[in-house]
C-alpha positions as CSV (number, residue, x, y, z in Angstrom):
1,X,24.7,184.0,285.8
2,X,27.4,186.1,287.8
3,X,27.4,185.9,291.6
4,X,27.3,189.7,293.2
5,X,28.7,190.3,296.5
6,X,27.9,193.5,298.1
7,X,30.6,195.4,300.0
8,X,30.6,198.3,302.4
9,X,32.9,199.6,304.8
10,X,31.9,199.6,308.9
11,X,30.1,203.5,308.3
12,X,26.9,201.4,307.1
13,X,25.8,200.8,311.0
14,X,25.4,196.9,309.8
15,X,27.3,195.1,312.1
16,X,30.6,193.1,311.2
17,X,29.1,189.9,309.4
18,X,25.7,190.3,310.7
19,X,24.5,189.8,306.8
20,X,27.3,187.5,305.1
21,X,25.0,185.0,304.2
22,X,22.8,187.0,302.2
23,X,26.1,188.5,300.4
24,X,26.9,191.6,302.2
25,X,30.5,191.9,303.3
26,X,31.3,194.9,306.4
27,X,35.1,195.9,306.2
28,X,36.1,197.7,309.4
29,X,37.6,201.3,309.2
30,X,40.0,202.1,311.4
31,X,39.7,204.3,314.5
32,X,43.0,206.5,316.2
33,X,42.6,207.2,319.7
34,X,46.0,208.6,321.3
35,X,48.6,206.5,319.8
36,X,46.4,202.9,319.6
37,X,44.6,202.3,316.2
38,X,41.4,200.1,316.6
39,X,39.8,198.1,313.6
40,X,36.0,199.7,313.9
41,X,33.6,196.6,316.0
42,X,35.7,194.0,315.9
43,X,38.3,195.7,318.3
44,X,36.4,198.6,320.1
45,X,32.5,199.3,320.0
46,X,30.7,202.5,319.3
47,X,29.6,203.4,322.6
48,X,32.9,202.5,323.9
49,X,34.4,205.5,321.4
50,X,31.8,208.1,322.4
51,X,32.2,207.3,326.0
52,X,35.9,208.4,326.0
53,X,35.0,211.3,324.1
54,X,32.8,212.0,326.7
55,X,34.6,211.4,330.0
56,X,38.9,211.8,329.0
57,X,37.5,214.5,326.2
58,X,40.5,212.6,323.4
59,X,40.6,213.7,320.1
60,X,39.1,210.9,318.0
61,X,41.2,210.2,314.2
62,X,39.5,207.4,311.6
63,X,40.9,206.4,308.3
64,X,40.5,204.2,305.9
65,X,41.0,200.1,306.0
66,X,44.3,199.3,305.3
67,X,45.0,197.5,302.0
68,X,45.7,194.0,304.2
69,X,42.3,194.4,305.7
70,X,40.5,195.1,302.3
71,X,42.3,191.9,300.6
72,X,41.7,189.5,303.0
73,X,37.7,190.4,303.5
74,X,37.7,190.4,299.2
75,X,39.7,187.3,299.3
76,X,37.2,185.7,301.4
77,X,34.4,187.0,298.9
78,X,36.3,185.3,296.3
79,X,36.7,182.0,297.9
80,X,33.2,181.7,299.0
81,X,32.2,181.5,294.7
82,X,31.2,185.1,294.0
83,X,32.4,186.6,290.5
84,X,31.7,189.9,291.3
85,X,31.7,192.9,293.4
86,X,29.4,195.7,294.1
87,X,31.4,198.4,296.1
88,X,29.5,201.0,298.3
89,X,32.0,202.8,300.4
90,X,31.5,205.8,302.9
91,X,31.5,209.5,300.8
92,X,34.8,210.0,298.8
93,X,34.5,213.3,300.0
94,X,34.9,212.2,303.6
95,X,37.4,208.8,303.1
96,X,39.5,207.3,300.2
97,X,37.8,204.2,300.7
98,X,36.7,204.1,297.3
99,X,39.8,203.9,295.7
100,X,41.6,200.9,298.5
101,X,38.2,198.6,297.7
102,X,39.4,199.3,293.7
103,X,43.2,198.6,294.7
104,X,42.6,195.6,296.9
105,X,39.6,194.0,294.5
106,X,42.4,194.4,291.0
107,X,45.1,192.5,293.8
108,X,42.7,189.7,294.6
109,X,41.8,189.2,290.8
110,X,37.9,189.8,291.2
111,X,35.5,192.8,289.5
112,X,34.4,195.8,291.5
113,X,31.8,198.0,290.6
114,X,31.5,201.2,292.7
115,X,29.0,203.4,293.2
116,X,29.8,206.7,295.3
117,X,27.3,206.9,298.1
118,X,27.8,210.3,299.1
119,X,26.9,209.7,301.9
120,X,27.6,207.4,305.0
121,X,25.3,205.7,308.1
122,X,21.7,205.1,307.3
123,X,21.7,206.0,303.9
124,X,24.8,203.8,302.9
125,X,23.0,200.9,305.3
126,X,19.6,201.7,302.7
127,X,21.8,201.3,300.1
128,X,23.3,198.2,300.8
129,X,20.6,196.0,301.8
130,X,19.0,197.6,298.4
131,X,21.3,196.1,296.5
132,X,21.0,193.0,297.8
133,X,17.7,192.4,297.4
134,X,18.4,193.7,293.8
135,X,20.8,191.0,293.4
136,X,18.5,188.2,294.7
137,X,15.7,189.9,292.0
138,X,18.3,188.7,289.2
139,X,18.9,191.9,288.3
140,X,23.0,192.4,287.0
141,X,25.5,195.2,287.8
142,X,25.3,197.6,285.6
143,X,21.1,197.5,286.4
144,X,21.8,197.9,290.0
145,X,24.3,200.5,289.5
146,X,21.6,202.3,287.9
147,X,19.4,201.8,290.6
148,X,21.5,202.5,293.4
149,X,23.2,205.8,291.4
150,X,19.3,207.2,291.0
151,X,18.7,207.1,294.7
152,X,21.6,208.5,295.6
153,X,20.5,211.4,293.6
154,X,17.6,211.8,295.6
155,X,19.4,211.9,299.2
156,X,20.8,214.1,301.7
157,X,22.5,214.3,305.3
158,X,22.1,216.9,307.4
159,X,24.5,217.7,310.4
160,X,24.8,219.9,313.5
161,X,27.5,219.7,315.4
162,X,28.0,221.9,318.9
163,X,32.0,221.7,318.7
164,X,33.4,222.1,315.1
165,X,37.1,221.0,316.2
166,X,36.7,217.8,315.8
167,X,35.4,218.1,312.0
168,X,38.4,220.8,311.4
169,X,40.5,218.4,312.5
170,X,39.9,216.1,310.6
171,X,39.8,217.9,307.3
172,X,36.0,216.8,306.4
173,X,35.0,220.2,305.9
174,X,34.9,223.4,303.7
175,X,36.7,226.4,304.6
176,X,33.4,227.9,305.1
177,X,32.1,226.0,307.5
178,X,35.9,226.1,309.6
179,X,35.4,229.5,309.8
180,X,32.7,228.9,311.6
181,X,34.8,227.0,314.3
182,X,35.7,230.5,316.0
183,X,32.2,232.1,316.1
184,X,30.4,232.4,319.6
185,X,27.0,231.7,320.3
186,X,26.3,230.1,316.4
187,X,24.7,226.5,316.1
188,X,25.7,226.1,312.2
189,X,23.9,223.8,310.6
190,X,25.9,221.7,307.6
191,X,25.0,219.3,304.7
192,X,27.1,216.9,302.4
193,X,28.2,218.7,299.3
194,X,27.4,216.5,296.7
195,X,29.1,218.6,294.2
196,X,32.4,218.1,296.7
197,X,31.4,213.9,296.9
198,X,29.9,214.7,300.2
199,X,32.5,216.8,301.9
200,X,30.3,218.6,304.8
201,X,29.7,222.6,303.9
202,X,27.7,225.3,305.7
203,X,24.0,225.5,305.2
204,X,22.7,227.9,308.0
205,X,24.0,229.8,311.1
206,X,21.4,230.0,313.8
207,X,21.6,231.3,317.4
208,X,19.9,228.1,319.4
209,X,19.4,224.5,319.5
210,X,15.7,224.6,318.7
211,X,16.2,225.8,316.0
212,X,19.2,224.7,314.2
213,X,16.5,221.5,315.0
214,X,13.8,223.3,313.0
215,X,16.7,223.9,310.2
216,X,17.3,220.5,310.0
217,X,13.4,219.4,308.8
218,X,13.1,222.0,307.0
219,X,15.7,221.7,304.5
220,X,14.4,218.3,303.8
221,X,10.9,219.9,303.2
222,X,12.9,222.0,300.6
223,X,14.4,218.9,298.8
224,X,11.2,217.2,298.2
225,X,11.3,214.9,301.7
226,X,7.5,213.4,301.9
227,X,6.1,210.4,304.0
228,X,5.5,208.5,301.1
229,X,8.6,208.2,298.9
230,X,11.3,208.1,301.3
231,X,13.4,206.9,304.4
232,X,15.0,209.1,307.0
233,X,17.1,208.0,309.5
234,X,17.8,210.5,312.3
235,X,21.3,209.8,314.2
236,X,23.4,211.5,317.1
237,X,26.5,210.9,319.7
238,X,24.8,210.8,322.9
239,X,22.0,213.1,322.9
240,X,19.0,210.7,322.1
241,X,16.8,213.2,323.9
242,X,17.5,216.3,321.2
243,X,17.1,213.7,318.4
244,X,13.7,212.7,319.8
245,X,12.7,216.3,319.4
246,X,13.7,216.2,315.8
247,X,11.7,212.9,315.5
248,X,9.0,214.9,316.7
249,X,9.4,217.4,314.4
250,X,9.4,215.2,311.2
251,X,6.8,213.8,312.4
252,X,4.2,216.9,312.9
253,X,5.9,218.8,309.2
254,X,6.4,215.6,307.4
255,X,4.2,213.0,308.1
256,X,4.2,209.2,309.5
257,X,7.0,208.7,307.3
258,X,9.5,205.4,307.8
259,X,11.9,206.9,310.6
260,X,15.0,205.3,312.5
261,X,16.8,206.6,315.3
262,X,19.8,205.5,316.6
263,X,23.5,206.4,317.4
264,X,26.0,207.6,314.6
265,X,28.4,204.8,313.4
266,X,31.9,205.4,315.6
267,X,33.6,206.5,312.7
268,X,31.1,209.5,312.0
269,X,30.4,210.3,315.3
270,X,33.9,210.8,316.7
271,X,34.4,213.7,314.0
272,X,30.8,215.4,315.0
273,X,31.8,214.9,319.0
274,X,29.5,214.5,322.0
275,X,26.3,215.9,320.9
276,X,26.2,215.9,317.6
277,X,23.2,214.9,315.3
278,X,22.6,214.2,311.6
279,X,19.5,214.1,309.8
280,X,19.5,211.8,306.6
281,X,17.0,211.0,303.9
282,X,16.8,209.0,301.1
283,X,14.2,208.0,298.3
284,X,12.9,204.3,298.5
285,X,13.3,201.8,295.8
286,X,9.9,200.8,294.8
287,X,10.7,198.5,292.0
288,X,11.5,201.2,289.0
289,X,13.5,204.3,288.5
């Protein structure tokens, strides 16, 4: 029987080898602030990137890992007796990821399987720690690629950002929603494009706070989002106290369903800037398609 690692890059909010013993391997993205490039956690934290956005007001870049980084965390997969790969890297649509896990994995001699996740943060952390239980069930690859594919059908991330530089900057987004970039006194609230492989696009323009807020819980109403069936993880860059109000809100439209708040991973939240907030949801795995 084939030995499956699970790897995902440092978007996943698991931290740097916090699960290697149940088989999931975190590769650090890399983080450009002025001219010194940082490998994500291992050489500078998340709050330590959102607090100089917030107090010297940089200009945060991230890109992918480098091919050196990716080979020597697959190398170490390979050494430590696992056959097998099962890739989950941040949305192609937002990081060519993808394709350096595929490149480094066919240099190391080892199999990759990857699985676009459209997505980044909570839903790529759901996803990861769903395939490993997968894996310790006995299922193979190509079943948890099945798996994994079907739930990321049935997901979504929902963004609001108050300063749309930083995501025109960094090329993350449509032309629609840079043209929002200009406009006074518009909160525009964006989604993943999974059509695009999760490049972010416009969803609505609204004139306050409250409720771009509202936006945000109801569009997941719209996609089917219950208390039952899924997992939502509600995320932000220093505003805990506006994502507590969307907490709230899920939790009078939707229901008790299984909620997480927390910050944005570094590498997300230095393209969304001081204040901004994502919504995400995802179906749960409950044991069949």
């Amino acid at each position: 029987m084939s030995k499956i690692a699970v790897l995902v890059d440092s978007g996943c909010q698991i931290e740097i080898a916090q699960y290697e013993q149940q088989g999931i391997f975190i590769v650090p993205l890399c983080i450009t602030i002025g001219e010194q490039t940082y490998l994500d956690q291992k050489e500078i934290s998340t709050i330590e990137v959102f607090e100089r956005m917030e107090k010297e007001n940089v200009m945060v870049m991230t890109s992918q890992p480098s091919t050196g980084v990716l080979v020597e965390v697959i190398e170490k997969i390979k050494n430590l007796g696992y056959d097998e790969i099962i890739g989950l890297p941040i949305a192609t649509g937002l990081s060519s990821t993808m394709n350096g896990m595929k490149v480094a994995a066919d240099m190391v001699g080892i199999k990759i399987t990857l699985v676009d996740t459209k997505g980044t943060a909570g839903n790529q952390k759901y996803l990861a720690m769903t395939a490993s239980q997968l894996i310790n069930e006995g299922k193979n690859s190509c079943e948890i690629i099945d798996i994994l594919t079907h739930m990321v059908e049935y997901s979504g991330t929902i963004i609001l950002a108050p300063n749309l530089e930083h995501l025109k900057k960094g090329g993350r987004i449509t032309p629609a929603v840079a043209l929002l970039a200009g406009m006074l006194k518009i909160v525009p609230v964006m989604e993943l494009n999974y059509d695009l492989g999760g490049k972010i696009d416009s969803l609505a323009k609204v004139r306050t706070l409250t409720k771009a807020r509202n936006t945000l819980v109801n569009r997941m109403i719209e996609k089917g989002v219950n208390d039952k069936d899924y997992k939502i993880t509600i995320e932000h860059v220093l505003c805990e106290e506006s994502a507590l109000e969307v907490k709230k809100l899920v939790l009078e439209k939707i229901g008790h369903v299984d909620i997480e708040l927390r910050e944005l991973p570094a590498v997300v939240g230095a393209h969304m800037g001081v204040g901004g907030l994502g919504v995400q949801y995802i179906r749960k795995y409950r044991g069949e398609l």
